[in-house]
C-alpha positions in Angstrom: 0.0 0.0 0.0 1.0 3.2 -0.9 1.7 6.5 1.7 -0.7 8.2 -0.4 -3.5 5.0 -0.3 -2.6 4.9 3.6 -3.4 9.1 4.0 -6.7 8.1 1.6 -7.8 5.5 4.1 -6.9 7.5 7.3 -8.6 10.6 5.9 -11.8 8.4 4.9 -12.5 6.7 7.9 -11.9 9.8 10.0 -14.8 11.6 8.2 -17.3 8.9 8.6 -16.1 8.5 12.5 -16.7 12.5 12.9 -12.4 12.4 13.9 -12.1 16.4 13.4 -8.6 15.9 15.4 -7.9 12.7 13.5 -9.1 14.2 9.8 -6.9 17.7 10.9 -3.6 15.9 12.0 -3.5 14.9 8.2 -2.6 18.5 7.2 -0.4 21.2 8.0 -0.9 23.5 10.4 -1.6 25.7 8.3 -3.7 23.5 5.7 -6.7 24.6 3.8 -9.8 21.9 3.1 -12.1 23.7 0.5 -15.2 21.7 0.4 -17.8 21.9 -2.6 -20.5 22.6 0.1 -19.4 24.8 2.3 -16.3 26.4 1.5 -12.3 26.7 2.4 -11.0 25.5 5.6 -8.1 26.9 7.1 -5.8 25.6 9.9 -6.6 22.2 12.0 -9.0 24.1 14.3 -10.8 25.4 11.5 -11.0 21.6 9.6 -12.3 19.7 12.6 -14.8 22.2 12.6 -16.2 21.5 9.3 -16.0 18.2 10.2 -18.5 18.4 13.0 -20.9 20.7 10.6 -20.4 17.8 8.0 -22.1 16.0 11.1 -24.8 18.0 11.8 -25.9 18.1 8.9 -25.7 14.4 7.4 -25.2 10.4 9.2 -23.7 7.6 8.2 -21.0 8.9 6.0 -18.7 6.6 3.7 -16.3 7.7 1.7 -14.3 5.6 -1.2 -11.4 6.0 -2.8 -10.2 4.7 -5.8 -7.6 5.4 -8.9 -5.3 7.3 -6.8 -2.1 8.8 -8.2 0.8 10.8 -6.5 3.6 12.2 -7.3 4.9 13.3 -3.9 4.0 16.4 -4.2 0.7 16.3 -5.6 -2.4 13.9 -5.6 -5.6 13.1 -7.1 -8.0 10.3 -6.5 -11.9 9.7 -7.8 -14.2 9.0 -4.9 -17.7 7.9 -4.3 -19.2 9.5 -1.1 -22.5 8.9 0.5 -24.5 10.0 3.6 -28.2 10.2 4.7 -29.6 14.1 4.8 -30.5 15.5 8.3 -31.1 18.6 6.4 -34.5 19.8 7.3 -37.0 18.5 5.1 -34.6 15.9 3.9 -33.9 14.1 6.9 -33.3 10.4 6.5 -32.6 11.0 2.5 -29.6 9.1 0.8 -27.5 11.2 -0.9 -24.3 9.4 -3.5 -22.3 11.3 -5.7 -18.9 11.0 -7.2 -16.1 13.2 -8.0 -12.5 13.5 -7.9 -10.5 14.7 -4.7 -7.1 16.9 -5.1 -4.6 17.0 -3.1 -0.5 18.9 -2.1 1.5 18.1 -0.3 4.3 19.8 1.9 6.7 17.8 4.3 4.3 14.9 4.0 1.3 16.3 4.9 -2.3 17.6 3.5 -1.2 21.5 2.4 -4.5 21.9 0.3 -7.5 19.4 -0.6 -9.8 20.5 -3.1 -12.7 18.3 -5.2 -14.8 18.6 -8.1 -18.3 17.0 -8.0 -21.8 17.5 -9.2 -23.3 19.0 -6.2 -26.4 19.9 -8.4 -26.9 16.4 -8.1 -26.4 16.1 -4.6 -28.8 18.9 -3.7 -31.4 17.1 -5.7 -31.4 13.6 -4.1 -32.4 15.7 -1.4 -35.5 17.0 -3.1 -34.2 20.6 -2.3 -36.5 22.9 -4.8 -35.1 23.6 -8.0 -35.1 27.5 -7.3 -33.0 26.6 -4.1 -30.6 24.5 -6.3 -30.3 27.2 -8.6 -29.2 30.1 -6.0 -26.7 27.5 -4.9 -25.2 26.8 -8.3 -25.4 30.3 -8.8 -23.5 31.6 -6.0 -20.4 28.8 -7.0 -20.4 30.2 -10.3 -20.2 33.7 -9.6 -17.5 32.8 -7.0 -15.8 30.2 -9.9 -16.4 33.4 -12.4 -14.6 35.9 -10.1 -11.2 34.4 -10.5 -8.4 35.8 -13.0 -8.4 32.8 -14.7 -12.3 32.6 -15.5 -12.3 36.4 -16.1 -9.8 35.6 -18.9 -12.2 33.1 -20.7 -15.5 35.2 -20.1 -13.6 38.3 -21.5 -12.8 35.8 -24.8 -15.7 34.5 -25.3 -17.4 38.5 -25.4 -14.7 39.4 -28.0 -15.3 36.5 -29.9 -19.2 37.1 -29.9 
């Protein structure tokens, strides 16, 4: 097994066991955990508290990781992750999606995770309304849009029209 397979595992089972100090001891003291829900984590504090808000809002969390590839300082790996919804309204509601998790790496540990999923999808196996799912995706594409590197496309595509 691979370090970076081990740090999968370990990082895994210390979501679904709601391990904020176990999950956080995988990155730097400084890390950052930006989650496609609810945004960038920063520092270990700051990551086991997401971790509990993961929690309080969802049970019975599993998280699997496969295709992984490292190259010391970098990593990627697709996932499958499921939970049950204690989201009002949606309580008891199973939620699976898939996506693909990103990962660097300084002096061994977690420096930034990052993943791409389709959280359209996981908003509607909650039967959230599709007005509510809209703000949502809304609100991560003008954040997506705001960076330089988005601005550059947008301002092509208007020169090109």
């Amino acid at each position: 097994m691979t370090e970076f397979t081990n740090m999968l595992q370990h990082f895994a089972a210390a979501v679904a066991a709601n391990d904020g100090k176990g999950l956080a001891a995988l990155f730097t003291t400084d890390g950052v955990y930006d989650d496609g829900f609810y945004g960038e984590y920063a520092g270990r504090e700051a990551i086991a508290r997401m971790l509990q808000h993961f929690h309080d809002t969802g049970r019975n969390f599993r998280w699997d990781f496969f295709d992984a590839l490292t190259d010391g300082g970098t990593g990627y790996a697709r996932y499958r992750f499921s939970y049950a919804s204690k989201m009002p309204g949606s309580e008891g509601k199973p939620v699976v999606f898939e996506g693909v998790a990103h990962f660097t790496f300084r002096e061994g540990l977690i420096e930034r995770y990052s993943e791409t999923f389709d959280r359209g999808m996981a908003l509607a196996q909650q039967d959230f309304a599709p007005e509510r799912i809209k703000r949502v995706l809304m609100k991560l594409a003008d954040k997506q849009n705001a960076g330089a590197a988005a601005k550059e496309h947008l301002a092509s595509l208007k020169q090109a029209g």
